[in-house]
C-alpha positions as CSV (number, residue, x, y, z in Angstrom):
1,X,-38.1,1.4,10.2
2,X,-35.9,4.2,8.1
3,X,-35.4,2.4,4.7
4,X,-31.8,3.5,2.6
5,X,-31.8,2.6,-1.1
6,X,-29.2,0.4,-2.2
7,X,-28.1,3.6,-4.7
8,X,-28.1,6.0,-2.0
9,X,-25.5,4.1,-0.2
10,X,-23.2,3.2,-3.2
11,X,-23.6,6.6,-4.3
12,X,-22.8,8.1,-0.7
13,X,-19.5,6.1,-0.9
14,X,-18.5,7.1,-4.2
15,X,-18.8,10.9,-2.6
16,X,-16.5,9.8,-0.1
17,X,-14.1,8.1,-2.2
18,X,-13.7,10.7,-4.7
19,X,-14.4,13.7,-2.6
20,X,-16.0,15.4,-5.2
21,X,-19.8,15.2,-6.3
22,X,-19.0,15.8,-9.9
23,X,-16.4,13.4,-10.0
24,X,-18.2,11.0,-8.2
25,X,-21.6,11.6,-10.8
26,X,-19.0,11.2,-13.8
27,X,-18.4,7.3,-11.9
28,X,-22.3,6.8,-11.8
29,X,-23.2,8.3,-15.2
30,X,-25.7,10.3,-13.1
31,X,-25.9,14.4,-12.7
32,X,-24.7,16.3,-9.9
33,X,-27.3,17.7,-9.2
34,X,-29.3,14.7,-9.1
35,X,-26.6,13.2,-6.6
36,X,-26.9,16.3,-4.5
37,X,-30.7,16.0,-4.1
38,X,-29.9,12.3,-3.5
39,X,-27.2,13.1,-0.4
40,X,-30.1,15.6,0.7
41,X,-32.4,13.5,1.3
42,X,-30.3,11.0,2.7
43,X,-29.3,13.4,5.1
44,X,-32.4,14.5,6.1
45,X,-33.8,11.0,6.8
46,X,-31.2,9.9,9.0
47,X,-31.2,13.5,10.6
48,X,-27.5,14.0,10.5
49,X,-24.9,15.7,8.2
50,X,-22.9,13.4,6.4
51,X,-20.5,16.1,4.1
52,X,-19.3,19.5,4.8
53,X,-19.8,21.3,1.1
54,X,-17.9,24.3,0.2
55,X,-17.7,25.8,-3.4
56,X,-14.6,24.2,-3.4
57,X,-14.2,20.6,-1.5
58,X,-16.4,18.1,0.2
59,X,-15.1,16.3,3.1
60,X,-16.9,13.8,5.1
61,X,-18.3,15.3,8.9
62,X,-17.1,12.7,12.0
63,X,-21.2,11.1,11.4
64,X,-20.2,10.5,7.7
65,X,-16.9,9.0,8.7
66,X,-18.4,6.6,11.3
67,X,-21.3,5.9,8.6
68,X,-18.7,4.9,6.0
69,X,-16.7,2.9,8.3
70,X,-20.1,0.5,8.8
71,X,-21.1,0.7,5.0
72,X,-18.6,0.0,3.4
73,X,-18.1,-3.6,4.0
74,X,-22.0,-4.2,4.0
75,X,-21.7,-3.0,0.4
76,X,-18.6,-5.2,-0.5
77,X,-20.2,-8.2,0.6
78,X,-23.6,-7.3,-1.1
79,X,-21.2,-6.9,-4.2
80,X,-19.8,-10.2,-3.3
81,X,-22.8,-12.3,-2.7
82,X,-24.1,-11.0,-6.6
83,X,-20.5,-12.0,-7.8
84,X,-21.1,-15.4,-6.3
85,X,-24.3,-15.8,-6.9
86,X,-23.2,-15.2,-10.9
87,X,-20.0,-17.3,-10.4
88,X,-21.9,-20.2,-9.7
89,X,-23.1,-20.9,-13.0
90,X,-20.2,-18.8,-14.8
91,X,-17.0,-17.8,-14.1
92,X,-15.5,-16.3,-11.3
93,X,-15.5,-12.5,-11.3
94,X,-15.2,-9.5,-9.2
95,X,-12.3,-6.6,-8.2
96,X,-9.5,-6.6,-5.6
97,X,-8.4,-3.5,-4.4
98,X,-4.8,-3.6,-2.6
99,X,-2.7,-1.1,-1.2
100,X,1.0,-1.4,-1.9
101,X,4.6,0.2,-2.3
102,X,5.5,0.0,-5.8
103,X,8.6,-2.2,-5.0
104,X,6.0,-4.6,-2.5
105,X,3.9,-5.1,-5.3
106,X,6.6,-5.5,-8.1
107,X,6.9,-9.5,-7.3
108,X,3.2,-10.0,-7.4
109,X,3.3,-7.8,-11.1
110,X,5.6,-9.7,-12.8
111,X,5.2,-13.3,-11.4
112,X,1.6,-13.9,-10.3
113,X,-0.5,-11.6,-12.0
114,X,0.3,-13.1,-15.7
115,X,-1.0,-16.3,-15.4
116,X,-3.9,-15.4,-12.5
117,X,-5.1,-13.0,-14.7
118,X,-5.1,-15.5,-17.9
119,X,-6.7,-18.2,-15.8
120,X,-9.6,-15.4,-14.8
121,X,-10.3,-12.9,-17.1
122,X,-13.3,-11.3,-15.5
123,X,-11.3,-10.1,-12.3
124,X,-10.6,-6.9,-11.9
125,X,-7.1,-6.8,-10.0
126,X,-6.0,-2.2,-8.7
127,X,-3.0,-1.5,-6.8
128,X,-2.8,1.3,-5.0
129,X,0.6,2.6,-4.4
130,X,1.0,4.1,-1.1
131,X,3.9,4.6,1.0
132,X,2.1,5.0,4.5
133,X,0.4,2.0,6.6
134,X,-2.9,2.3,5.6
135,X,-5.8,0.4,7.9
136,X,-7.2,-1.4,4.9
137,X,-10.4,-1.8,6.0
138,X,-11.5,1.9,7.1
139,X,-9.9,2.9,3.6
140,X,-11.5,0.5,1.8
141,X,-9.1,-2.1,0.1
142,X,-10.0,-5.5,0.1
143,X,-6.3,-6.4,0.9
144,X,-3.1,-4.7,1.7
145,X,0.7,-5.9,1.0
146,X,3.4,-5.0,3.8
147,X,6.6,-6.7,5.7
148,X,5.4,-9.6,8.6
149,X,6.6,-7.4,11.2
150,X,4.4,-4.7,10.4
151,X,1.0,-6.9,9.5
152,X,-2.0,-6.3,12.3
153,X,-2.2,-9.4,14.3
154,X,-6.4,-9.6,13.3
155,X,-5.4,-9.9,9.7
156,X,-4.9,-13.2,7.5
157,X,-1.0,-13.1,6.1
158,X,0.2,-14.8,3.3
159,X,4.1,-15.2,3.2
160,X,5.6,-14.3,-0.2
161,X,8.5,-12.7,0.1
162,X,11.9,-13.9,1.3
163,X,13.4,-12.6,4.5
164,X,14.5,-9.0,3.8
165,X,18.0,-7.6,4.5
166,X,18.3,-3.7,4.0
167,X,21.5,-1.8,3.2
168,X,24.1,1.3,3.1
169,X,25.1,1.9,0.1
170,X,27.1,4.7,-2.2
171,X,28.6,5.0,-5.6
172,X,32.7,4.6,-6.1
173,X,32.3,8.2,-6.9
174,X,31.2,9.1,-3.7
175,X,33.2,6.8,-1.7
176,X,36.6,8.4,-3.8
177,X,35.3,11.8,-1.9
178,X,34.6,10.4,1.5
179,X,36.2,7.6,4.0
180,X,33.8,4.8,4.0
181,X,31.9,4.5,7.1
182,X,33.4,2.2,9.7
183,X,30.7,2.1,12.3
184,X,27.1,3.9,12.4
185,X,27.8,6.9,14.1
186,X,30.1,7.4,11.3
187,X,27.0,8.2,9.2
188,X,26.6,10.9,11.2
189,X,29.5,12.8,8.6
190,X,28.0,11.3,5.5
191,X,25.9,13.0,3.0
192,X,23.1,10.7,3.6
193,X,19.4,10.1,1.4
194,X,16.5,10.3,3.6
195,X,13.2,8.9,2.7
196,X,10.0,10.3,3.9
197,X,6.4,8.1,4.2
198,X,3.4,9.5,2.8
199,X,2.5,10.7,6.0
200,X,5.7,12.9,6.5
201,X,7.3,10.6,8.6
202,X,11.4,10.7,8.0
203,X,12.5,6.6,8.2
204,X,15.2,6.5,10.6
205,X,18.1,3.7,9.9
206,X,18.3,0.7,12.1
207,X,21.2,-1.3,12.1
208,X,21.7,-4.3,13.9
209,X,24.8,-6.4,14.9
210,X,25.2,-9.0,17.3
211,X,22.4,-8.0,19.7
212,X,23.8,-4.4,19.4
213,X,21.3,-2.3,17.6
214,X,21.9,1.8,16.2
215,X,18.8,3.6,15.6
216,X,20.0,6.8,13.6
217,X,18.6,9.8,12.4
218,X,20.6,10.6,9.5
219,X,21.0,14.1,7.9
220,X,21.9,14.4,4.3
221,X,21.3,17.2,1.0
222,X,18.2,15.2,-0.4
223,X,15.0,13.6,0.9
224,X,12.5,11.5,-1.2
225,X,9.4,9.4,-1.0
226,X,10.5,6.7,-4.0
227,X,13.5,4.2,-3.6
228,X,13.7,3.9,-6.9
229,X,14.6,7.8,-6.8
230,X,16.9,6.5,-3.6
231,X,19.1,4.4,-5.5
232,X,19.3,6.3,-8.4
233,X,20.5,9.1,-6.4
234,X,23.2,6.3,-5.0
235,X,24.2,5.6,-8.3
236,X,24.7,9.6,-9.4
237,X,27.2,10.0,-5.9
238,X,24.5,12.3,-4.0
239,X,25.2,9.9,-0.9
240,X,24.5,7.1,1.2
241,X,21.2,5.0,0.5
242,X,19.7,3.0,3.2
243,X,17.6,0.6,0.6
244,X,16.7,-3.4,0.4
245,X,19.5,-5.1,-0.6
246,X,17.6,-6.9,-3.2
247,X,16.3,-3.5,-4.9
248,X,20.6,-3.0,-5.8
249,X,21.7,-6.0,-6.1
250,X,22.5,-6.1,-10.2
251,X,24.2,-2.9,-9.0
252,X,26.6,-4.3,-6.1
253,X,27.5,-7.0,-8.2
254,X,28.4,-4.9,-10.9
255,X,30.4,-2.8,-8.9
256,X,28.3,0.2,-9.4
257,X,27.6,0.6,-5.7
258,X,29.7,-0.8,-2.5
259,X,27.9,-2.1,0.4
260,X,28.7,-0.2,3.5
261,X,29.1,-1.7,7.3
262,X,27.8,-5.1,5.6
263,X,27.8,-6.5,9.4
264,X,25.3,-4.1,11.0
265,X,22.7,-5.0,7.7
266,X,19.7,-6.3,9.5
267,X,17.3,-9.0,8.6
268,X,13.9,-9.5,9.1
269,X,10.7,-11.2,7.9
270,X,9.6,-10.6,4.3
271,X,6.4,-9.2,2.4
272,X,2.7,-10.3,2.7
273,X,0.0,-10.2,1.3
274,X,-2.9,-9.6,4.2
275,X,-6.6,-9.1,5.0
276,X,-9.1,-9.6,7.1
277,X,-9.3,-12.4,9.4
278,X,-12.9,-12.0,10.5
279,X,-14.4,-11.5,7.4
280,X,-15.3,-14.1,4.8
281,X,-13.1,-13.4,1.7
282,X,-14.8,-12.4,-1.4
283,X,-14.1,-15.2,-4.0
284,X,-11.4,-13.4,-6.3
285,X,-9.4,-12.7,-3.0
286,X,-9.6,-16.0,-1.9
287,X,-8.4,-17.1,-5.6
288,X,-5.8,-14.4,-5.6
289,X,-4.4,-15.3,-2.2
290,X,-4.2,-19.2,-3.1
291,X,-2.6,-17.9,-6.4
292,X,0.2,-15.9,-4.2
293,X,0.5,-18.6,-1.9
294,X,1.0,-21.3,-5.0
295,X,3.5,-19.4,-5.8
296,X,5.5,-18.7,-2.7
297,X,5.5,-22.2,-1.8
298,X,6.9,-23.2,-5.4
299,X,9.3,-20.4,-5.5
């Protein structure tokens, strides 16, 4: 039977994750070179390529793709069963990895991680900020945060996040310059802020009233991937935003910005934290989800 080392494979992964063997032997406190004789001889015991190496990148080959999509859990729960296995007579320890928005994970920052963190010390919590929908598991997070709508139905969701309500809004300034929009198509003469995913897909507005529904592909003189960028932009008098209402809402009851065609603001199910259903959690995602969950229901 073909026998893999235990540091082969974590070391295989690190490649992958970092793309790089130098970077990746700076993470194991081992030479490149040695890694490189390492990935050679893996390579020529399973009798495939796993990296296409040029002077300047490495990139996984479609094998090493489909081998990282199997390892990469095996090594998780590997990682997992030592965790446990040192848990049980100490205390809990071990790292979540989650992929996020910066506003998705905001919540969790200020009003879970304080006192999950304080209760255990020896986990290890990363956030990876990411505007596109990332498949959690073939990337490698442990757990992933997004709105219910958009939450794979194989995946384990925990509710935290109220029902979400996103609107148009512009500055006084703005609105002195133009007439205020009195239906969507209206938008259509607006200087409107577009945002674009990660994965250069422009969000088109939907607006919704009364079983009538306006999905509208607005044009406008600036397009960004933050919304905290968005609503500043709405605050200077660029344009239109089309952002949570929660993100502005200091600013709409201060006056700053005016909520446009209020009526056709739709609402829909809030943020969650997911992962995998047919996978045994590791034990600081298990305590980190009952930590979320404590709180959502206390809220």
């Amino acid at each position: 039977m073909l026998r893999v080392g235990l540091s082969e494979l974590t070391a295989f992964i690190a490649i992958a994750d970092q793309r790089s063997f130098r970077a990746a032997a700076r993470t194991l406190g081992v030479s490149p070179s040695a890694l490189s004789h390492s990935m050679r001889g893996l390579e020529a015991r399973l009798e495939v390529r796993l990296f296409n190496r040029t002077t300047r990148s490495v990139a996984l080959t479609e094998a090493g793709e489909q081998f990282l999509r199997r390892v990469r859990p095996a090594i998780a729960d590997l990682e997992e069963a030592v965790n446990q296995a040192a848990s049980a007579h100490d205390r809990p320890s071990g790292s979540i990895r989650i992929s996020a928005s910066e506003a998705s994970a905001r919540p969790l920052v200020r009003h879970v991680l304080p006192d999950f963190l304080a209760a255990y010390p020896d986990i290890h919590v990363e956030f990876v900020v990411d505007t596109r929908l990332v498949d959690i598991v073939a990337d490698g997070f442990d757990a992933g945060i997004r709105v219910f709508d958009d939450v794979p139905r194989d995946m384990i969701a925990v509710r935290f996040g109220a029902d979400m309500r996103f609107a148009a809004v512009a500055s006084r300034e703005y609105l002195s310059c133009h007439e205020p929009p009195k239906a969507p198509h209206d938008l259509a003469q607006h200087r409107c802020i577009r945002f674009r995913f990660e994965s250069g897909t422009l969000y088109r507005w939907d607006l919704e009233h009364r079983g009538k529904s306006a999905n509208i592909d607005v044009a406008g003189p600036m397009t960004l991937g933050n919304l905290n960028l968005m609503i500043e932009a709405a605050l200077a008098g660029i344009g239109i935003a089309w952002v949570p209402q929660d993100e502005v809402a200091e600013h709409l009851a201060s006056g700053r910005l005016v909520h446009l065609l209020p009526e056709w603001s739709p609402s829909f199910p809030g943020l969650c934290l997911y992962y995998p259903a047919n996978r045994h959690p590791p034990t600081a995602l298990r305590l980190f989800a009952q930590a979320v969950r404590e709180w959502a229901n206390n809220r």
